[in-house]
PQR file with spaces between the fields and no chain letter, atoms N, CA, C, O and H, PARSE charges and radii, in Angstrom:
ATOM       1  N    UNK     1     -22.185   -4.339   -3.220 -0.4000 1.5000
ATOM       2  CA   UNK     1     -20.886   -3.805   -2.869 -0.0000 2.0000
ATOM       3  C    UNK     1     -20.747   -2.421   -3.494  0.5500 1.7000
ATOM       4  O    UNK     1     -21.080   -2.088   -4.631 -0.5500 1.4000
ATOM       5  N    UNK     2     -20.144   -1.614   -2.454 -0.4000 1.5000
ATOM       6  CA   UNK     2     -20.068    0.050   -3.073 -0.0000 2.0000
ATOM       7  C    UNK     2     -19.113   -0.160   -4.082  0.5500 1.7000
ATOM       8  O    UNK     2     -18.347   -1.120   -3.990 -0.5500 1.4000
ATOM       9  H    UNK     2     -19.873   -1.885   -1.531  0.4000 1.0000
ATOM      10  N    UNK     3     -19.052    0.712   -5.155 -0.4000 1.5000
ATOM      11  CA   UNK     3     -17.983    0.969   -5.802 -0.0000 2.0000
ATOM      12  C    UNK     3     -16.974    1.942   -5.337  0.5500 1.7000
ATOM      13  O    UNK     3     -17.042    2.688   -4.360 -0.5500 1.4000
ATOM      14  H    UNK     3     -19.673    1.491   -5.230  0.4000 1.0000
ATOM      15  N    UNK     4     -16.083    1.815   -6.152 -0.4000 1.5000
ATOM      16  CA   UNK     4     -14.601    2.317   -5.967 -0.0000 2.0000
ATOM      17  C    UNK     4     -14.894    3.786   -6.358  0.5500 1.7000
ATOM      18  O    UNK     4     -15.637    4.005   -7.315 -0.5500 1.4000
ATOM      19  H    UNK     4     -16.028    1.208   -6.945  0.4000 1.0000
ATOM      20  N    UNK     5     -14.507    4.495   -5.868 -0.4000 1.5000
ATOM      21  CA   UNK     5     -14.257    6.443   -6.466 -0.0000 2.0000
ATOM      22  C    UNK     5     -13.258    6.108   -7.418  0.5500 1.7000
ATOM      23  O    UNK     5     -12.771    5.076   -7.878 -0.5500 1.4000
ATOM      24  H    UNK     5     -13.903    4.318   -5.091  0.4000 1.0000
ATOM      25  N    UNK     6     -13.080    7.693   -7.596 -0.4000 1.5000
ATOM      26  CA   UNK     6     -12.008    7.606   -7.741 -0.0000 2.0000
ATOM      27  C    UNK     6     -10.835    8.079   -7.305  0.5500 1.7000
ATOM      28  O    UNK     6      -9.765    8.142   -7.911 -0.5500 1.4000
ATOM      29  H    UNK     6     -13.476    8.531   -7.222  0.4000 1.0000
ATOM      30  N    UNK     7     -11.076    8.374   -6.323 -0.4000 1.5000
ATOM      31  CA   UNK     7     -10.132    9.301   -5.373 -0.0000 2.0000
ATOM      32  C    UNK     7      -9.520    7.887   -4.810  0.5500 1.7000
ATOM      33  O    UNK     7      -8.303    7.764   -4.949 -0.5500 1.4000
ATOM      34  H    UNK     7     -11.945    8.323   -5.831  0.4000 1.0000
ATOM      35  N    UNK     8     -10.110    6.991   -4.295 -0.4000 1.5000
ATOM      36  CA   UNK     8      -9.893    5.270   -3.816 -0.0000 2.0000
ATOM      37  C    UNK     8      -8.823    4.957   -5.329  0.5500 1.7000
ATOM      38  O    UNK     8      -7.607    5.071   -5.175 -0.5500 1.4000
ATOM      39  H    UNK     8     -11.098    7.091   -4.182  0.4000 1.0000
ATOM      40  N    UNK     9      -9.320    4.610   -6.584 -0.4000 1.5000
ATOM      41  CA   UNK     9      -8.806    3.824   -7.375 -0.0000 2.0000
ATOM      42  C    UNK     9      -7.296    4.318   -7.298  0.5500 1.7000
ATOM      43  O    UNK     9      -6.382    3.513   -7.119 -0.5500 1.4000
ATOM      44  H    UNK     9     -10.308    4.517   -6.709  0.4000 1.0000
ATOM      45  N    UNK    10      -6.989    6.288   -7.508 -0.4000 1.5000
ATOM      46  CA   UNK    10      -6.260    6.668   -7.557 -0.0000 2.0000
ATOM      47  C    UNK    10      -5.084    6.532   -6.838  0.5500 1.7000
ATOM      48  O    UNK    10      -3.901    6.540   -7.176 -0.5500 1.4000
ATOM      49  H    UNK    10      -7.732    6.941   -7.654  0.4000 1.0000
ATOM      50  N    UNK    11      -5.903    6.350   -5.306 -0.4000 1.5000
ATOM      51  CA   UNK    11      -5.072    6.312   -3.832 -0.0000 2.0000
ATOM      52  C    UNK    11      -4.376    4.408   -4.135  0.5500 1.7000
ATOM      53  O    UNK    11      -3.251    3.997   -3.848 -0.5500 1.4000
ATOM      54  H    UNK    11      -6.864    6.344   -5.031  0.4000 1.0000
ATOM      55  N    UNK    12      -5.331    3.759   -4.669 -0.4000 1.5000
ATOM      56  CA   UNK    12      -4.627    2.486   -5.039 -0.0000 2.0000
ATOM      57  C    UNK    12      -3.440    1.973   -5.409  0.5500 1.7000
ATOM      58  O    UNK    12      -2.492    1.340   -4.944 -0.5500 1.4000
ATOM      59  H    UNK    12      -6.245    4.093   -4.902  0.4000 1.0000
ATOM      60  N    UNK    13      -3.966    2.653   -6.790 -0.4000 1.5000
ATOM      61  CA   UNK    13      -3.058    2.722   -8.311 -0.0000 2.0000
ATOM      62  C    UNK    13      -1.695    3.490   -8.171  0.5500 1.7000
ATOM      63  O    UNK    13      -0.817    3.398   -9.029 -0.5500 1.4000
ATOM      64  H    UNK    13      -4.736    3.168   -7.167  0.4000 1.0000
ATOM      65  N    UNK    14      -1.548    4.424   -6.779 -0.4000 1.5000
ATOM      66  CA   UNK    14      -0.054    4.993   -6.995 -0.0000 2.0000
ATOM      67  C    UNK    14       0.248    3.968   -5.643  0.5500 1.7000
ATOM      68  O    UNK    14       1.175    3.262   -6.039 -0.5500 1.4000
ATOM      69  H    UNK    14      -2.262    4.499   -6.082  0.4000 1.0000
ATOM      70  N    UNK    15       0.053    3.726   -4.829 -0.4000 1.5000
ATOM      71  CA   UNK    15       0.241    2.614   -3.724 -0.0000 2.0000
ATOM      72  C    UNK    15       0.986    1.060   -4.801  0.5500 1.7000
ATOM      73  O    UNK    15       1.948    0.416   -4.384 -0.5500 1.4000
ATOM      74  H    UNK    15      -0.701    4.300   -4.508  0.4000 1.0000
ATOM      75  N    UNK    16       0.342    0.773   -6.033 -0.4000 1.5000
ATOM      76  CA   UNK    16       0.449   -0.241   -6.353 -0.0000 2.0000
ATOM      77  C    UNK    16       1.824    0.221   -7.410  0.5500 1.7000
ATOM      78  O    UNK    16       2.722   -0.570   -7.695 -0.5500 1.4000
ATOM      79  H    UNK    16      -0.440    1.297   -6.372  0.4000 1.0000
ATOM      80  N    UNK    17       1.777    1.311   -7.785 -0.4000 1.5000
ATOM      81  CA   UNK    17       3.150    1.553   -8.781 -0.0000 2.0000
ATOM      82  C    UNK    17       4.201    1.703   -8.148  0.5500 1.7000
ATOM      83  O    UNK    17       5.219    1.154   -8.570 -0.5500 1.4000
ATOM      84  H    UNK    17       1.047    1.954   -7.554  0.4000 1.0000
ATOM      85  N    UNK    18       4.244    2.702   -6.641 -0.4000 1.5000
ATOM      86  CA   UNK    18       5.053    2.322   -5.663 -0.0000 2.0000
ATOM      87  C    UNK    18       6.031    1.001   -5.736  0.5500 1.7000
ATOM      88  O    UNK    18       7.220    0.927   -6.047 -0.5500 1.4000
ATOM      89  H    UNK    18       3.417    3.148   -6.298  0.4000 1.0000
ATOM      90  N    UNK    19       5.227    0.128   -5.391 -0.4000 1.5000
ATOM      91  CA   UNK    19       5.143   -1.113   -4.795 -0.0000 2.0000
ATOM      92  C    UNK    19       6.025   -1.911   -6.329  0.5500 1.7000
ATOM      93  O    UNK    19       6.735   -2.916   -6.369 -0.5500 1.4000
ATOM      94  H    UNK    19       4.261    0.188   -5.139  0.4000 1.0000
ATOM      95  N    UNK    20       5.787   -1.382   -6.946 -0.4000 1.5000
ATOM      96  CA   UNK    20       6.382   -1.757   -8.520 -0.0000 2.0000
ATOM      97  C    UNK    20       7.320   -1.808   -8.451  0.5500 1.7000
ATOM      98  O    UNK    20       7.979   -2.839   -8.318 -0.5500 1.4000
ATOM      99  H    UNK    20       5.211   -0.566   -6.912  0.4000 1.0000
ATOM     100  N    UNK    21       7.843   -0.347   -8.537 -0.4000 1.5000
ATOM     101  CA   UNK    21       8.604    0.880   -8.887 -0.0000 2.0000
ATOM     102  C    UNK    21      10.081    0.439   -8.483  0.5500 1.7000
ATOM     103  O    UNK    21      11.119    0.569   -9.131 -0.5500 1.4000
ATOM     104  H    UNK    21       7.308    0.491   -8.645  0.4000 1.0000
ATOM     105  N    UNK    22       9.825   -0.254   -6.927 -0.4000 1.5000
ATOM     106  CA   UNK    22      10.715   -0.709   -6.123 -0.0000 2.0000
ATOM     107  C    UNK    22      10.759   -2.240   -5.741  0.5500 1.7000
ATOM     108  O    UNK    22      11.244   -2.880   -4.808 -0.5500 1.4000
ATOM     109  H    UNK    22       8.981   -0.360   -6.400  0.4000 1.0000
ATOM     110  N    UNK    23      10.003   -2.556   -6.931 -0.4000 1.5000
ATOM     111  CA   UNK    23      10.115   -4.433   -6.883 -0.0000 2.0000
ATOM     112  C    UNK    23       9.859   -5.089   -5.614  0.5500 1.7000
ATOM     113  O    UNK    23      10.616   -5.896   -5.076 -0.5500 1.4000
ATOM     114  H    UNK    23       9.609   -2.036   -7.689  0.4000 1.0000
ATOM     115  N    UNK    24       8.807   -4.711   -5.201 -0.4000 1.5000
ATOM     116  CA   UNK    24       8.538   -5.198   -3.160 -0.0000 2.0000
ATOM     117  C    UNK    24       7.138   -5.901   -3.445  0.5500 1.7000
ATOM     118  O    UNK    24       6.230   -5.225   -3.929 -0.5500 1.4000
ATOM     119  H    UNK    24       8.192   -4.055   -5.639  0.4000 1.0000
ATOM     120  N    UNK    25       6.941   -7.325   -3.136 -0.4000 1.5000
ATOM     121  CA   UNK    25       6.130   -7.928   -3.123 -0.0000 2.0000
ATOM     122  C    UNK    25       5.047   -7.667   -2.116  0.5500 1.7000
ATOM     123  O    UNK    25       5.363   -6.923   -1.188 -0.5500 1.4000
ATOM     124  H    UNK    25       7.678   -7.874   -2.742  0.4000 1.0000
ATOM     125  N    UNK    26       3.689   -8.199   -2.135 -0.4000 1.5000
ATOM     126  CA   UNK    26       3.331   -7.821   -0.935 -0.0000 2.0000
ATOM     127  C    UNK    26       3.634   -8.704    0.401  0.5500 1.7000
ATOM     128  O    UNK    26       3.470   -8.480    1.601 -0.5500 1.4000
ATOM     129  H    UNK    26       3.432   -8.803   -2.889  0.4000 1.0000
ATOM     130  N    UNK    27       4.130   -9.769   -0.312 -0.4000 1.5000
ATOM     131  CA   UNK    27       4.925  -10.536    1.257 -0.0000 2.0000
ATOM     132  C    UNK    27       5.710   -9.690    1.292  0.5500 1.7000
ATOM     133  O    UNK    27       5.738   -9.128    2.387 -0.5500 1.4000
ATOM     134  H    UNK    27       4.263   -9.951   -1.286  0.4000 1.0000
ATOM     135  N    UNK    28       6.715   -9.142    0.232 -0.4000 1.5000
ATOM     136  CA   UNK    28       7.793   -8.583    1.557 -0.0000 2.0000
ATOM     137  C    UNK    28       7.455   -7.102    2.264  0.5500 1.7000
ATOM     138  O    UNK    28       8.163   -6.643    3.160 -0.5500 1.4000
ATOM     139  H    UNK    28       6.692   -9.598   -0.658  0.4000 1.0000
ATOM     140  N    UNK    29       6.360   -6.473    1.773 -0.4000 1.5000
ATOM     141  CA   UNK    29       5.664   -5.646    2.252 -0.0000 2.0000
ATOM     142  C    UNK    29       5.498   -5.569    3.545  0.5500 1.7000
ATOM     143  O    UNK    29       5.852   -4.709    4.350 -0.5500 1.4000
ATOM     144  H    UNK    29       5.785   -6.846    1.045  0.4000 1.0000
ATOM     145  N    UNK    30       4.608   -7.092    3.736 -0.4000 1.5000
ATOM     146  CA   UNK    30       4.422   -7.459    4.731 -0.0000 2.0000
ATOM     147  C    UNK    30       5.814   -7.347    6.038  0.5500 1.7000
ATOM     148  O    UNK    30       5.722   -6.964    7.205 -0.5500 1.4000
ATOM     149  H    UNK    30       4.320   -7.791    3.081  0.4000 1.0000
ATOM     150  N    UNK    31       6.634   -7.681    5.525 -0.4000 1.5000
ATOM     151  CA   UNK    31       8.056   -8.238    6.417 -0.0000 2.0000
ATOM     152  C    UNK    31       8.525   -6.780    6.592  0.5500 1.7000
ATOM     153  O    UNK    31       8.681   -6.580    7.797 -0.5500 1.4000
ATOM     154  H    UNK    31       6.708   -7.992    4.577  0.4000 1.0000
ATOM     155  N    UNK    32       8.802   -5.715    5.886 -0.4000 1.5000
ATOM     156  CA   UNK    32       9.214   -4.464    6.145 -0.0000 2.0000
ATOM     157  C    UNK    32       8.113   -3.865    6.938  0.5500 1.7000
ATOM     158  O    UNK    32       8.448   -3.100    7.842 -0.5500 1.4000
ATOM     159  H    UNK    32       8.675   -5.876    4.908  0.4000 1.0000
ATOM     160  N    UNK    33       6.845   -4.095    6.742 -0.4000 1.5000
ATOM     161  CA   UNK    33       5.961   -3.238    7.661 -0.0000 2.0000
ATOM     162  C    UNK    33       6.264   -3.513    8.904  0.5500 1.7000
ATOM     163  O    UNK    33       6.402   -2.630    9.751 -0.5500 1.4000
ATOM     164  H    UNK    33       6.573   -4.717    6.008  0.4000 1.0000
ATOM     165  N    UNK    34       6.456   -5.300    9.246 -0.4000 1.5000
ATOM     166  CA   UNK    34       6.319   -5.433   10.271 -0.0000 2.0000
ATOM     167  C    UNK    34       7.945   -4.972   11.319  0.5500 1.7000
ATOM     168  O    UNK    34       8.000   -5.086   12.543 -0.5500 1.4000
ATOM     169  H    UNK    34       6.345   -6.018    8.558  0.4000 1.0000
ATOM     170  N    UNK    35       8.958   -4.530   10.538 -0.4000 1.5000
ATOM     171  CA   UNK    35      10.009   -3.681   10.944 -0.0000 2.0000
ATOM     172  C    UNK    35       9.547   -2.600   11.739  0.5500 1.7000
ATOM     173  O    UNK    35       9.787   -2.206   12.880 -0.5500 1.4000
ATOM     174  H    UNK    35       8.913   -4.438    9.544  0.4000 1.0000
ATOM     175  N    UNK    36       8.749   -2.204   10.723 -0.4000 1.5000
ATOM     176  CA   UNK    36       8.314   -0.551   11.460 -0.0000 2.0000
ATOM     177  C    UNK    36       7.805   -0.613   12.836  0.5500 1.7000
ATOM     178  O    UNK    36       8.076    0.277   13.641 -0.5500 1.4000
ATOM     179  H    UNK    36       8.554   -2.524    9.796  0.4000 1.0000
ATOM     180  N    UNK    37       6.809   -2.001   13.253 -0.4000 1.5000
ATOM     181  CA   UNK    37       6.345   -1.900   14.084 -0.0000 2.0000
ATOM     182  C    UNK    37       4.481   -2.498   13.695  0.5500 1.7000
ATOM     183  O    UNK    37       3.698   -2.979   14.513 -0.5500 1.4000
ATOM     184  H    UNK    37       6.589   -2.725   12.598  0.4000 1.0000
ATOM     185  N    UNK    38       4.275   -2.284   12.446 -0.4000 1.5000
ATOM     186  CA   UNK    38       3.289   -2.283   11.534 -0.0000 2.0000
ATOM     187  C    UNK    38       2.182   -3.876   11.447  0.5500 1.7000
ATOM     188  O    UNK    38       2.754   -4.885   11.032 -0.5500 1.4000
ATOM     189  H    UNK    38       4.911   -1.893   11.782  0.4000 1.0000
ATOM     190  N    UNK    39       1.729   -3.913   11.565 -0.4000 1.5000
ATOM     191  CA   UNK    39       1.243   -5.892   11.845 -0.0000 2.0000
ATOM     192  C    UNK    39      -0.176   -6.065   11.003  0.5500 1.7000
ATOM     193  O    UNK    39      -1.247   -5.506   11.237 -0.5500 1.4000
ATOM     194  H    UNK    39       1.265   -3.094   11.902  0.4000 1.0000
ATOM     195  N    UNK    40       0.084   -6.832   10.150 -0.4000 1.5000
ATOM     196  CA   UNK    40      -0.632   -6.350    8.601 -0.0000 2.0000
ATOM     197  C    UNK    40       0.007   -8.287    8.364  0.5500 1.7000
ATOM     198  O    UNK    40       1.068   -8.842    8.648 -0.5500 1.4000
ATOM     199  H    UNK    40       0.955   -7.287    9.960  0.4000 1.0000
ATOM     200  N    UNK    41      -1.224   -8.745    7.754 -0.4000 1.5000
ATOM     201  CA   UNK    41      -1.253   -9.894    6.710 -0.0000 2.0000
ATOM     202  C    UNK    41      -1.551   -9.428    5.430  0.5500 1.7000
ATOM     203  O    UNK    41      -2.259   -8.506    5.025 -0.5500 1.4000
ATOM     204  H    UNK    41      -2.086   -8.295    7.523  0.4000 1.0000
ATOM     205  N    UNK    42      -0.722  -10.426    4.774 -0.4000 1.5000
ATOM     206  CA   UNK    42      -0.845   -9.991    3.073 -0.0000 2.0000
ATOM     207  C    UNK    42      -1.594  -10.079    2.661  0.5500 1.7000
ATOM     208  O    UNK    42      -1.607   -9.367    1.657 -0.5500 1.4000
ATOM     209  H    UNK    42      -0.147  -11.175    5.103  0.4000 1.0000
ATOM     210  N    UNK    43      -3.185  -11.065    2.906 -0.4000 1.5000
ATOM     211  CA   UNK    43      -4.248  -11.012    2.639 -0.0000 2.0000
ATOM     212  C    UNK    43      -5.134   -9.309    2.897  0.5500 1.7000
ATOM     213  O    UNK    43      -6.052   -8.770    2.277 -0.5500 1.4000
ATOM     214  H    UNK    43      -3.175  -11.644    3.722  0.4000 1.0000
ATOM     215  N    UNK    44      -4.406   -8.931    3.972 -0.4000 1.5000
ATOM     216  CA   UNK    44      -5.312   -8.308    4.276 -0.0000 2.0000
ATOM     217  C    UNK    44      -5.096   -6.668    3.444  0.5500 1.7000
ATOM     218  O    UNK    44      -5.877   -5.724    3.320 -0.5500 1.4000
ATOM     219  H    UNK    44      -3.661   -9.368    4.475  0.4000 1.0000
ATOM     220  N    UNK    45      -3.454   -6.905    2.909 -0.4000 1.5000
ATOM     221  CA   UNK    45      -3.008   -5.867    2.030 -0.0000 2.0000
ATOM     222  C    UNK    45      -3.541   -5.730    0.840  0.5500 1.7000
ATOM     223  O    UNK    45      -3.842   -4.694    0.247 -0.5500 1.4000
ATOM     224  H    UNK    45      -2.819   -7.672    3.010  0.4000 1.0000
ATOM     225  N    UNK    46      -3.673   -7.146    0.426 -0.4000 1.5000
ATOM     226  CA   UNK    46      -4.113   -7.170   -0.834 -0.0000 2.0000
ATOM     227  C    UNK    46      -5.380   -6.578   -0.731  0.5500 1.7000
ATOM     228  O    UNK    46      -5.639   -5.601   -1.433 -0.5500 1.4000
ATOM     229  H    UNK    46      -3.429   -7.988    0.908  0.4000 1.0000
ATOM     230  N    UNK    47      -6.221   -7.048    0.068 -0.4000 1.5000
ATOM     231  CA   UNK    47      -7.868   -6.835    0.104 -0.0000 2.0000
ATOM     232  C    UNK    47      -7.766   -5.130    0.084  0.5500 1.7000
ATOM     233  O    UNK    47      -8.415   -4.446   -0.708 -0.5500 1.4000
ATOM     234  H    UNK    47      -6.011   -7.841    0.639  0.4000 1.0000
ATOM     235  N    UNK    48      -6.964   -4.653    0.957 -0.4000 1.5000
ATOM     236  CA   UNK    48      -7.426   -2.774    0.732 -0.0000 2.0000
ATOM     237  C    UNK    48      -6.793   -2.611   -0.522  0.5500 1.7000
ATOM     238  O    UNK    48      -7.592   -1.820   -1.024 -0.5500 1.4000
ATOM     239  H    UNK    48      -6.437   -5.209    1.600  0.4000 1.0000
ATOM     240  N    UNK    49      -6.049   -2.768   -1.266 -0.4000 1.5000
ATOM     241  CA   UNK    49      -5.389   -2.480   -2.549 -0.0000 2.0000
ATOM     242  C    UNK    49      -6.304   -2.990   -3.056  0.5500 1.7000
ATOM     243  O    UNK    49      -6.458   -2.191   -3.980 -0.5500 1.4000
ATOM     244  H    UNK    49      -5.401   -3.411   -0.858  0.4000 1.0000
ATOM     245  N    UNK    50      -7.354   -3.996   -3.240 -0.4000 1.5000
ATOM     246  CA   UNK    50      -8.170   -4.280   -4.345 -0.0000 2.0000
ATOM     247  C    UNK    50      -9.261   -3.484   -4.449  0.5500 1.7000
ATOM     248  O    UNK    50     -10.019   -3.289   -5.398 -0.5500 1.4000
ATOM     249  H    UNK    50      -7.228   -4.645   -2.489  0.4000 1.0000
ATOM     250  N    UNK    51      -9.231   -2.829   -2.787 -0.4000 1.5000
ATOM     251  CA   UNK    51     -10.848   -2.464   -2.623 -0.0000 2.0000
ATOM     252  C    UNK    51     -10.318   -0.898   -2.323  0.5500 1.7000
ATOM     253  O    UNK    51     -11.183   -0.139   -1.886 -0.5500 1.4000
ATOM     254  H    UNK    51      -8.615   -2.987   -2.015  0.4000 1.0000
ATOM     255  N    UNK    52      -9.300   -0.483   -2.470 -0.4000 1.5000
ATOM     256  CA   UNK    52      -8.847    0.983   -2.486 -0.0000 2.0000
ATOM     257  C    UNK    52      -8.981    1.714   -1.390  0.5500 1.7000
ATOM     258  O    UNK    52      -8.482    2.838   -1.340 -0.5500 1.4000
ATOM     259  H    UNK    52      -8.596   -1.099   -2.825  0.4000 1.0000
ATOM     260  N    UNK    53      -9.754    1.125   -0.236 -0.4000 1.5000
ATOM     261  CA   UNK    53     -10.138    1.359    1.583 -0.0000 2.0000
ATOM     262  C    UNK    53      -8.868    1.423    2.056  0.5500 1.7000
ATOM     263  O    UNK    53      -8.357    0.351    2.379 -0.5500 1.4000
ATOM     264  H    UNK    53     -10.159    0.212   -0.277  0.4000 1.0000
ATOM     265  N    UNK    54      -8.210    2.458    2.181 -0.4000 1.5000
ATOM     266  CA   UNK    54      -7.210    2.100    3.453 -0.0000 2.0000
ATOM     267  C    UNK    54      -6.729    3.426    3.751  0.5500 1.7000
ATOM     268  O    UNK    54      -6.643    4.252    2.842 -0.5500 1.4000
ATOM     269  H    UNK    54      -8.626    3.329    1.919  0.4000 1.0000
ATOM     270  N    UNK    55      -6.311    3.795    5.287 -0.4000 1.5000
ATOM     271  CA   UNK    55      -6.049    4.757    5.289 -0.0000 2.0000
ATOM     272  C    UNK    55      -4.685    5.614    5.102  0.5500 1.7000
ATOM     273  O    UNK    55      -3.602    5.036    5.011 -0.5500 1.4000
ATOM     274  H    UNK    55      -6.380    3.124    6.026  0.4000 1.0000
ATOM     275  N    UNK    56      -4.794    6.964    5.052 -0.4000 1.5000
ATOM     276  CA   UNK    56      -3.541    7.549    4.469 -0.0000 2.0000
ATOM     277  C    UNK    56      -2.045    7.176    5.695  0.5500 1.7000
ATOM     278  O    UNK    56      -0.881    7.315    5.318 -0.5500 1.4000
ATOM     279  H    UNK    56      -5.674    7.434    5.126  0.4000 1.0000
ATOM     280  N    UNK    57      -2.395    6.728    7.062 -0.4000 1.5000
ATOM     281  CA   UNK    57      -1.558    6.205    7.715 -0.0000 2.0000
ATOM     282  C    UNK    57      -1.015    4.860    7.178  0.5500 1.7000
ATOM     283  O    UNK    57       0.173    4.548    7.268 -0.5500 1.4000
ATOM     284  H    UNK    57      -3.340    6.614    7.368  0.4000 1.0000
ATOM     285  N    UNK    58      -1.981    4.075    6.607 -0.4000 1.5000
ATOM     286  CA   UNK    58      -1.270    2.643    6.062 -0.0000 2.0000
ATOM     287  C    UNK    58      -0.409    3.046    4.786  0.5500 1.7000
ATOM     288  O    UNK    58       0.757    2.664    4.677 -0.5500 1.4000
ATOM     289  H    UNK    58      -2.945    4.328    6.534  0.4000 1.0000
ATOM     290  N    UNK    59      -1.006    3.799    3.870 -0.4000 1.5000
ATOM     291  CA   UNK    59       0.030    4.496    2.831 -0.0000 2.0000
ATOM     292  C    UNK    59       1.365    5.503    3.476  0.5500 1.7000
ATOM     293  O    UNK    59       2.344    5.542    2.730 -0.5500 1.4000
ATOM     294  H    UNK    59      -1.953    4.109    3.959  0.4000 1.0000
ATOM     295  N    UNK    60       1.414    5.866    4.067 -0.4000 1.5000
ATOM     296  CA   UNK    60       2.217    6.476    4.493 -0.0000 2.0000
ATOM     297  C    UNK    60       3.212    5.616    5.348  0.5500 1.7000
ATOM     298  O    UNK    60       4.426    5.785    5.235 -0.5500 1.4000
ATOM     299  H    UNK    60       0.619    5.834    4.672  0.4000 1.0000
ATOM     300  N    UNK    61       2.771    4.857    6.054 -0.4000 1.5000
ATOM     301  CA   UNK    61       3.589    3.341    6.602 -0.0000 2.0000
ATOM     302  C    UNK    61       4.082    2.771    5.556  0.5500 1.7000
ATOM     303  O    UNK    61       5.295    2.650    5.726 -0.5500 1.4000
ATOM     304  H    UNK    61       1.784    4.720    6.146  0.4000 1.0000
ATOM     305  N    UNK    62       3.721    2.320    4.460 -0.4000 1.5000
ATOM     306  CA   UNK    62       3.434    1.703    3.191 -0.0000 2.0000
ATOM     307  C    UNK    62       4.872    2.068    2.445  0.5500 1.7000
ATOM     308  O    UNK    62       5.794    1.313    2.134 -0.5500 1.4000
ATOM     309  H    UNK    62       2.735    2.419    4.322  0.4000 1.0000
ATOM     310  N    UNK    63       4.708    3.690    2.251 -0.4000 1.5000
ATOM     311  CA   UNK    63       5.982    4.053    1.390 -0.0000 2.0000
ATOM     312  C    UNK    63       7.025    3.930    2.593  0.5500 1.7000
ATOM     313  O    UNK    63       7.863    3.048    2.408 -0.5500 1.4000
ATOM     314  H    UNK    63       3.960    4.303    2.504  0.4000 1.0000
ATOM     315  N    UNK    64       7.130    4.584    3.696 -0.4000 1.5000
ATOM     316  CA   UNK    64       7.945    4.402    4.861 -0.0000 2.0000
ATOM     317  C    UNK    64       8.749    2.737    4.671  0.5500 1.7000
ATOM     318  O    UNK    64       9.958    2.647    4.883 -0.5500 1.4000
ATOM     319  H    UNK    64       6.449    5.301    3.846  0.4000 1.0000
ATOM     320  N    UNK    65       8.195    1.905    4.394 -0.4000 1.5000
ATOM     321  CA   UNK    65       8.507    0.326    4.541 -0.0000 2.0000
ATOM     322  C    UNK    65       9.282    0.202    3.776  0.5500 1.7000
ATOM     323  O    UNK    65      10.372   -0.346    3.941 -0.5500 1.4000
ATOM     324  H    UNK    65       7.213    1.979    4.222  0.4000 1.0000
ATOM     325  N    UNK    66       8.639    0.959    2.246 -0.4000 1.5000
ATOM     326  CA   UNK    66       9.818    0.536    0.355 -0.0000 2.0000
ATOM     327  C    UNK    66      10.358    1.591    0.521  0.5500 1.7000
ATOM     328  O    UNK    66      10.359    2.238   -0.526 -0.5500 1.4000
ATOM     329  H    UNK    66       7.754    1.405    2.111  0.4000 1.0000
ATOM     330  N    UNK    67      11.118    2.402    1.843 -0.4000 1.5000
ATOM     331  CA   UNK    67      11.879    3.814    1.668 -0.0000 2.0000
ATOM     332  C    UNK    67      11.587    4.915    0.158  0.5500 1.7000
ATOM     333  O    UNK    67      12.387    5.649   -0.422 -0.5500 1.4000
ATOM     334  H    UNK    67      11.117    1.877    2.694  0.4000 1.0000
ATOM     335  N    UNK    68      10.345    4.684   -0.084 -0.4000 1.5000
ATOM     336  CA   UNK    68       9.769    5.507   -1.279 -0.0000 2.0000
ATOM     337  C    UNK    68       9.939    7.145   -0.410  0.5500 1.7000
ATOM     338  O    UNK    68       9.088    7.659    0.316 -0.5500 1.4000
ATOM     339  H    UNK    68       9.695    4.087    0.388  0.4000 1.0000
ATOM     340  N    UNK    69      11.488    7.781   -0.816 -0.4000 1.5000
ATOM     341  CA   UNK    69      11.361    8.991   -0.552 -0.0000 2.0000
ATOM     342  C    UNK    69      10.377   10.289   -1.326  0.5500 1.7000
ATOM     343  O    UNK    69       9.787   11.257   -0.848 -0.5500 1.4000
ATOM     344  H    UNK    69      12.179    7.364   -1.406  0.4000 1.0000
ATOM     345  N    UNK    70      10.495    9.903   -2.381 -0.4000 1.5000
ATOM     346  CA   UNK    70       9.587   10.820   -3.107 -0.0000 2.0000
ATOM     347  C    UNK    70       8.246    9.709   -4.460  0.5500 1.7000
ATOM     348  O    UNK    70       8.418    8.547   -4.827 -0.5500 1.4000
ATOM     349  H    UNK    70      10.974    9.116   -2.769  0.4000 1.0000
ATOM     350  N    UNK    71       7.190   10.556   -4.811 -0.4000 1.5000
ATOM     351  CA   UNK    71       5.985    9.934   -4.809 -0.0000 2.0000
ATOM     352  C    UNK    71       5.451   10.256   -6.107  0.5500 1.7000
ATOM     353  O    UNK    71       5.197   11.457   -6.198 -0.5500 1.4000
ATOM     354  H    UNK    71       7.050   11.500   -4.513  0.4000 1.0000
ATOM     355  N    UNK    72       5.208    9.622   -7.087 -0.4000 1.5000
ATOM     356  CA   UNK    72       4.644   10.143   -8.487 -0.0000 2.0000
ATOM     357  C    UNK    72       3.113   10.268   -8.703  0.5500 1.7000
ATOM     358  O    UNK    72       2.261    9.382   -8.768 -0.5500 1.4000
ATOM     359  H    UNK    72       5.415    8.647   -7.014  0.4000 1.0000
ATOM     360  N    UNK    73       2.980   11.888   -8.815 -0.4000 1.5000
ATOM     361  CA   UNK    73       1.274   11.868   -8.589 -0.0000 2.0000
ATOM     362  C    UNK    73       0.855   11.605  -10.345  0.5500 1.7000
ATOM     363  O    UNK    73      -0.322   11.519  -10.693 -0.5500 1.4000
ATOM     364  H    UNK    73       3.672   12.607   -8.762  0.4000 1.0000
């Protein structure tokens, strides 16, 4: 298995403080994405958050979902 960058861990690790920040589980992740339009299992959230793979459209959906207007680099 490849390892993680760190450009990945990074892209993770603020995805996952997000997700903190604003007390949003990844079930309810799940339930706001799928507002947007978005169709995503929590398994499958978890798996790119573990494995740091995902693209800047799912992050950007992602904060869109926890109304994360602004972003802590």
């Amino acid at each position: 298995m490849a390892e993680k960058t760190d450009w990945e861990m990074k892209a993770a690790n603020l995805l996952k403080a997000e997700l903190k920040r604003k007390g949003v589980t990844y079930a309810q992740l799940v339930e706001r994405l799928a507002q947007l339009g978005i169709d995503e299992k929590e398994a499958n959230i978890r798996n790119k958050l573990s494995r740091g793979k995902f693209t800047a459209a799912f992050m950007l959906g992602c904060f869109a979902a926890i109304e994360a207007e602004t972003v802590r680099l």
